[in-house]
FIMAR-9751 format. One record per residue (C-alpha): x, y, z. Coordinates in steps of 0.05 Angstrom, whole numbers, plus 32768, in hexadecimal, padded with zeros to 4 digits. Layout:
BEGIN
XYZ
...
This chain:
BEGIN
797082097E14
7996824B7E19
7962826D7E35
7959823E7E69
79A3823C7E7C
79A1828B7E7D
796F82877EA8
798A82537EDD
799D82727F28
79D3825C7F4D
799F82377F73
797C82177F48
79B882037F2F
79D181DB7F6D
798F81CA7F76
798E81A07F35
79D681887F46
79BD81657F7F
7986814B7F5F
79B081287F28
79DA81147F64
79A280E97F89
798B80D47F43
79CD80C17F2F
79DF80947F6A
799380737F64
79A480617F17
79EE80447F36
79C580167F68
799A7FFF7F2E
79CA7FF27EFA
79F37FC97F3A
7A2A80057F32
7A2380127F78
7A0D7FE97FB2
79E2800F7FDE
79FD7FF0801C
7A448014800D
7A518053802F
7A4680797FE2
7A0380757FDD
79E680968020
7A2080CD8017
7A0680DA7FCF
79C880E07FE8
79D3810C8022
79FD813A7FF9
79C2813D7FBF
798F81477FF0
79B7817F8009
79BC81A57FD1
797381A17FC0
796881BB800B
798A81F37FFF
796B82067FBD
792581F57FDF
793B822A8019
793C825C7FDE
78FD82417FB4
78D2821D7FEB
78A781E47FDE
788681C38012
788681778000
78CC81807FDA
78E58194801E
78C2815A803E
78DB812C800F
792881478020
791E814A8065
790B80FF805C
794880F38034
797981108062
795D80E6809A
796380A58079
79A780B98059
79C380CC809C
79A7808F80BF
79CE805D807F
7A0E807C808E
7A02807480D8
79EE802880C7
7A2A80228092
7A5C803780D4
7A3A80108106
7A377FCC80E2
7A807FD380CF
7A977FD3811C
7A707F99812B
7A8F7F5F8134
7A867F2880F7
């Protein structure tokens, strides 16, 4: 284990941070900790897949991109939804 801390970059390390991030807020959803209509869970999201982003900037991979990319897009568009269903009228 100490080797493998040693050896950890500054990317990989926020790269892992935002994995546990979007891992994190899929186990909330599951365990009903977190609805994933609230605001929380495409923010967590976003942010996760951000970090992974950048760390995939640094050590590409194709379909991890992809996958992110995907991820952003759906993130963006449930806090677009999130705003957008709270101004309409009930």
């Amino acid at each position: 284990m100490e080797a493998f801390l040693t050896s950890l970059t500054f990317v990989d390390a926020i790269g892992s941070i935002g994995a546990l991030i979007v891992v994190a807020a899929y186990f909330a959803t599951q365990m009903r900790m977190m609805n994933s209509e609230d605001l929380t869970f495409p923010v967590l999201n976003l942010l996760g897949s951000i970090l992974i982003v950048y760390s995939l900037l640094h050590n590409f991979n194709l379909a991890s991109m992809l996958i992110e990319g995907f991820w952003i897009i759906i993130s963006v568009i449930g806090i677009i939804q999130h705003f957008r269903l709270r101004r309409a009228p009930e």
